[in-house]
C-alpha positions as CSV (number, residue, x, y, z in Angstrom):
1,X,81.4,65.8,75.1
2,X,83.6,69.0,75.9
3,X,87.4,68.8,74.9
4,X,89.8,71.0,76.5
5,X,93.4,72.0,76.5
6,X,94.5,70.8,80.0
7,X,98.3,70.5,81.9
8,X,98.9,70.5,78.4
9,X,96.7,67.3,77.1
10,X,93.3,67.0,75.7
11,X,90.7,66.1,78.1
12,X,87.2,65.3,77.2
13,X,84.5,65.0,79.2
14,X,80.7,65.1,80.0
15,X,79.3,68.0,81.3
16,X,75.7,67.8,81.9
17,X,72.9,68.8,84.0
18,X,73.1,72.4,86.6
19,X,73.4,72.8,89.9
20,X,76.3,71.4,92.8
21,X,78.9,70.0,91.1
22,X,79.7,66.3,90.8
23,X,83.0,64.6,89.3
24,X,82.8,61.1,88.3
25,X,86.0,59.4,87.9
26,X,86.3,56.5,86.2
27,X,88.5,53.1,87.1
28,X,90.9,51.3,85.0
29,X,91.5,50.9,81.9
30,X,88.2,52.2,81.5
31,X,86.3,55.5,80.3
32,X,83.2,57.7,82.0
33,X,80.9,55.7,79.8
34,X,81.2,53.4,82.8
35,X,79.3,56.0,84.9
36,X,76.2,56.1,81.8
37,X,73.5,55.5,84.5
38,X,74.7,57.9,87.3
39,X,75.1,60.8,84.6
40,X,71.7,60.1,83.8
41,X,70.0,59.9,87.2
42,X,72.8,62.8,88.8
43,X,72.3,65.1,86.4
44,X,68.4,65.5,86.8
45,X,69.2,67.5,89.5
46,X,73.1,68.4,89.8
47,X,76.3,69.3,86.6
48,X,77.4,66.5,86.2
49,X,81.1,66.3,85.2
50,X,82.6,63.0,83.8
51,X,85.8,63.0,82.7
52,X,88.1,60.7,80.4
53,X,91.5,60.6,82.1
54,X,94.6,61.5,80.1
55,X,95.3,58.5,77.8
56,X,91.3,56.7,78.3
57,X,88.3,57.1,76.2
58,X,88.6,60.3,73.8
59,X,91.1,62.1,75.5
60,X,94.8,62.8,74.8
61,X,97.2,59.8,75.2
62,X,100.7,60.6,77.4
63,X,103.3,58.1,77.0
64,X,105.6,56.6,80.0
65,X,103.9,57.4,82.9
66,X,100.9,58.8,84.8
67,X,100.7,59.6,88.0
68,X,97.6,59.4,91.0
69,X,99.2,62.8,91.5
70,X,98.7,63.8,87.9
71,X,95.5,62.8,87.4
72,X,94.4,64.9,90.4
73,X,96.1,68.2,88.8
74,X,94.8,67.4,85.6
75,X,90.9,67.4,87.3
76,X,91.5,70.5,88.9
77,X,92.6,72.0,86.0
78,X,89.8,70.7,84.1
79,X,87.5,72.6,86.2
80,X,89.6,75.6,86.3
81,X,88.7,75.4,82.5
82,X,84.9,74.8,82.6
83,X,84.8,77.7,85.3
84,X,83.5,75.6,87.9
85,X,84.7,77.5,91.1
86,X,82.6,76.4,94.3
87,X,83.5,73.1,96.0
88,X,82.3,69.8,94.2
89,X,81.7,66.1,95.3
90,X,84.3,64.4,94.0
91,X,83.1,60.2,93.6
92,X,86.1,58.0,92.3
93,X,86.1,54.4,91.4
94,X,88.8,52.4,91.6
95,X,91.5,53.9,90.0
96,X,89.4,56.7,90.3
97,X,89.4,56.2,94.0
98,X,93.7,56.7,94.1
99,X,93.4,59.8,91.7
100,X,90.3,61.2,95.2
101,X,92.9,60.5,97.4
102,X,95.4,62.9,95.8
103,X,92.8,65.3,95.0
104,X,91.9,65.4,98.7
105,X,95.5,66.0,99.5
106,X,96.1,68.7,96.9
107,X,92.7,70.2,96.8
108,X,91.0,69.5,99.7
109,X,89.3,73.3,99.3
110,X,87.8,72.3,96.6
111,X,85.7,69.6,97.7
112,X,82.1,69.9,98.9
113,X,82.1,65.8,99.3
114,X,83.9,62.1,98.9
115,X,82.4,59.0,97.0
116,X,84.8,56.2,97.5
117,X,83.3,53.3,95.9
118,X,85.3,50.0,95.5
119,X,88.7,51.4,96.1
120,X,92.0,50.9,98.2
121,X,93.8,53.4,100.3
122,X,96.8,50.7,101.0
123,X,99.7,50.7,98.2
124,X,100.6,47.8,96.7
125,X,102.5,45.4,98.3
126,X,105.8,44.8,96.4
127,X,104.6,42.0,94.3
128,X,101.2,43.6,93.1
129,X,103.2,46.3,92.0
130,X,105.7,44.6,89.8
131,X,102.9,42.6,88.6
132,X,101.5,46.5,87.4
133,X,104.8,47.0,85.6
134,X,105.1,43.6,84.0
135,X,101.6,43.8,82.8
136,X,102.2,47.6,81.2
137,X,105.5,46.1,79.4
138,X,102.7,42.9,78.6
139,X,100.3,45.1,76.6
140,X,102.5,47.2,75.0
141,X,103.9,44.0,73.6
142,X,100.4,41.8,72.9
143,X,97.7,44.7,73.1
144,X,94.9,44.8,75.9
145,X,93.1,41.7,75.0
146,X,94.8,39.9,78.0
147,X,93.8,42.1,80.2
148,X,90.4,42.1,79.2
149,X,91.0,38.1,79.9
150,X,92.5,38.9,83.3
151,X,90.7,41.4,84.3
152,X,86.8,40.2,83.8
153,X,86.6,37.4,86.2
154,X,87.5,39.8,88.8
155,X,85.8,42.7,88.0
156,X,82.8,40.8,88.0
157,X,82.1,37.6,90.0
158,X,80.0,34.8,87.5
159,X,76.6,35.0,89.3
160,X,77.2,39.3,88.0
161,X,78.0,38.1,84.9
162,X,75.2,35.5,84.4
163,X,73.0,38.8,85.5
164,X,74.5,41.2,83.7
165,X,75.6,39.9,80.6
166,X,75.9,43.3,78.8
167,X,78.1,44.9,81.5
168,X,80.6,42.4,81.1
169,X,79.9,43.5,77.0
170,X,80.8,47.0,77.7
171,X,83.6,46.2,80.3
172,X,85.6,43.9,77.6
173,X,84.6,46.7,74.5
174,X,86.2,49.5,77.1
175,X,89.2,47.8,77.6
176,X,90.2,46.5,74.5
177,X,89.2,50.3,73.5
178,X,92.0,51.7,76.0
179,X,95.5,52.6,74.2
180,X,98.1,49.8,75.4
181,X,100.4,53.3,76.0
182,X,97.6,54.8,78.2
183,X,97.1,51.2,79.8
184,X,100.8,51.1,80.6
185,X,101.1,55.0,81.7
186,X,98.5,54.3,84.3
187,X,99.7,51.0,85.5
188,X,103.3,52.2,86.3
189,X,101.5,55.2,88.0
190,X,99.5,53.0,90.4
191,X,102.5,51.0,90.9
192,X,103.9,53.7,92.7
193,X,100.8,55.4,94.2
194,X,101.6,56.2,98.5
195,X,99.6,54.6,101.4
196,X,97.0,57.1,102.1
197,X,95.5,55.0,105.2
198,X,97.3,56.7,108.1
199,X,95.7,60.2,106.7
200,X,91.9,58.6,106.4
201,X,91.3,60.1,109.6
202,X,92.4,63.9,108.6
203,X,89.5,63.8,105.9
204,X,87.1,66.1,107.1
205,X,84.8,66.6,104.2
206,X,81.5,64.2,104.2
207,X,82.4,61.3,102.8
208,X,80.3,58.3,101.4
209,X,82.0,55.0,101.1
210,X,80.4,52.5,98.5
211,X,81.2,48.9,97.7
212,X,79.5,46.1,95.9
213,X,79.4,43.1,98.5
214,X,80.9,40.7,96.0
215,X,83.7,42.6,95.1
216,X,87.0,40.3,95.5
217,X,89.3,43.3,94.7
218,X,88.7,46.1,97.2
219,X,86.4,43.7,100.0
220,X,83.6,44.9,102.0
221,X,85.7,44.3,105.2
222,X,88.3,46.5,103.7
223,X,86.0,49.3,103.1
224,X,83.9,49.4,105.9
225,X,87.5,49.7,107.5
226,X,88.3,52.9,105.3
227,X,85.0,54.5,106.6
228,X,85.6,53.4,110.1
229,X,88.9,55.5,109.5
230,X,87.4,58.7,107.9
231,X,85.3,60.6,110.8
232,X,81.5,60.7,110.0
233,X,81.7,58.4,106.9
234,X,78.5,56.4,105.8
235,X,79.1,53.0,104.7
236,X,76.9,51.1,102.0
237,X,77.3,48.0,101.0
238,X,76.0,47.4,97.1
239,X,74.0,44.3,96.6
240,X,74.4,41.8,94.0
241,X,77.5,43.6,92.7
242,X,81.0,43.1,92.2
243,X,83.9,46.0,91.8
244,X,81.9,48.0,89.2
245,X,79.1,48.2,91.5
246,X,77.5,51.6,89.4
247,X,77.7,49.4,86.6
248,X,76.4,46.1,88.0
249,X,73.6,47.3,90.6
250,X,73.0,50.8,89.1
251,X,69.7,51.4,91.2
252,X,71.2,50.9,94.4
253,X,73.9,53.3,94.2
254,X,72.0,55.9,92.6
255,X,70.1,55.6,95.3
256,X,72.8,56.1,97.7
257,X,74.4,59.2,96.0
258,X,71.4,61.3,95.8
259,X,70.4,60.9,99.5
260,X,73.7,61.7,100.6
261,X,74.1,64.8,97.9
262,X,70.5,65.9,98.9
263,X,71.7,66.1,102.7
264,X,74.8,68.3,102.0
265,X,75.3,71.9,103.1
């Protein structure tokens, strides 16, 4: 991994492979070993770019608060610094799905393509997000094992975990990995992340909208409805998987990403 002086915080990340660019960006509290298989398959072909966000995995923590908005400024100015200058496909999970949103809005130059996969575009409604802030004041109390306890069952529904028994390894090793600071930076941040859904239909970049047909968090109805919004949007549903469907069903949305990178201009 590459570490770099960014916005002023240390950023590492993977950058691997040549060719059209491809950010992969993670979901919470996790780190871009989450995207281990797509680096591997993406990279064959494309430069792959995987970045820990401030605070996650091996880059720099920052204390308080994080916002969607910072995130997206600090992965512009993390290709600023690797010298990538032509458009890239942007894919965010999650999490890394709010940071897209705000990179769309800031940036939308410098994208080539969107890969939504088991995301939201709504805000939280006003008790999910004082949930967010009582569980950052939580961890920094106790540490990040309850969230691992919290978090699990719905990352992954039991018949993934039965499948997949070392996803649900690498999930719980990630999160009680992730600095209670950084955990609690981010969580305020999506607290107070906007409602992108009445802009969906300004996107205009090619857009591929991913979601693992057992995910309880962001549902299948709910994203097919995000690419209904976004004009020209393909929408795949993810077999046998939950919310971390690049982790779960690896395959399957491998497959998807390469045939819709191998039809872009």
């Amino acid at each position: 991994m590459k570490t770099l002086e960014v916005n002023g915080a240390e950023l590492a990340t993977v950058d691997q492979g040549a060719g059209m660019p491809v950010v992969l960006v993670h979901g919470f509290p996790l780190d871009h070993t989450m995207w281990d298989a797509q680096i591997e398959a993406l990279s064959r072909g494309y430069r792959v770019i995987a970045p820990d966000l401030r605070g996650f995995g091996r880059s720099g923590v920052t204390e308080g608060k994080v916002t969607m908005k910072q995130f997206a400024d600090d992965l512009a100015g993390l290709l600023d610094a690797l010298g990538v200058d032509e458009p890239v496909v942007l894919c965010g999970l999650s999490m890394g799905g709010y940071v897209a949103w705000q990179f769309w809005r800031r940036y939308a130059p410098r994208l080539r393509g969107l890969v939504l996969c088991d995301t939201r575009a709504a805000a939280d409604a006003p008790d999910a997000a004082r949930a967010r802030l009582e569980t950052a004041d939580r961890v920094l109390r106790e540490g990040p094992a309850l969230l691992a306890d919290a978090m699990l069952p719905k990352l992954l529904p039991e018949s993934s975990r039965k499948r997949n028994p070392h996803v649900a390894d690498s999930l719980r090793r990630a999160i009680l990995a992730a600095d209670p600071r950084a955990i609690a930076a981010a969580s305020r941040g999506m607290a107070e992340r906007p409602d992108v859904t009445g802009m969906l239909g300004q996107i205009r970049c090619p857009t591929l909208v991913l979601v693992g047909q057992l995910d309880r968090i962001s549902t299948p109805d709910e994203m097919r409805a995000i690419a209904d919004a976004i004009p020209g949007a393909r929408f795949v549903p993810i077999a046998d998987a939950g919310h971390v469907s690049p982790m779960e069903n690896p395959d399957a949305v491998n497959t998807a990403m390469l045939e819709f990178l191998a039809e872009l201009p």
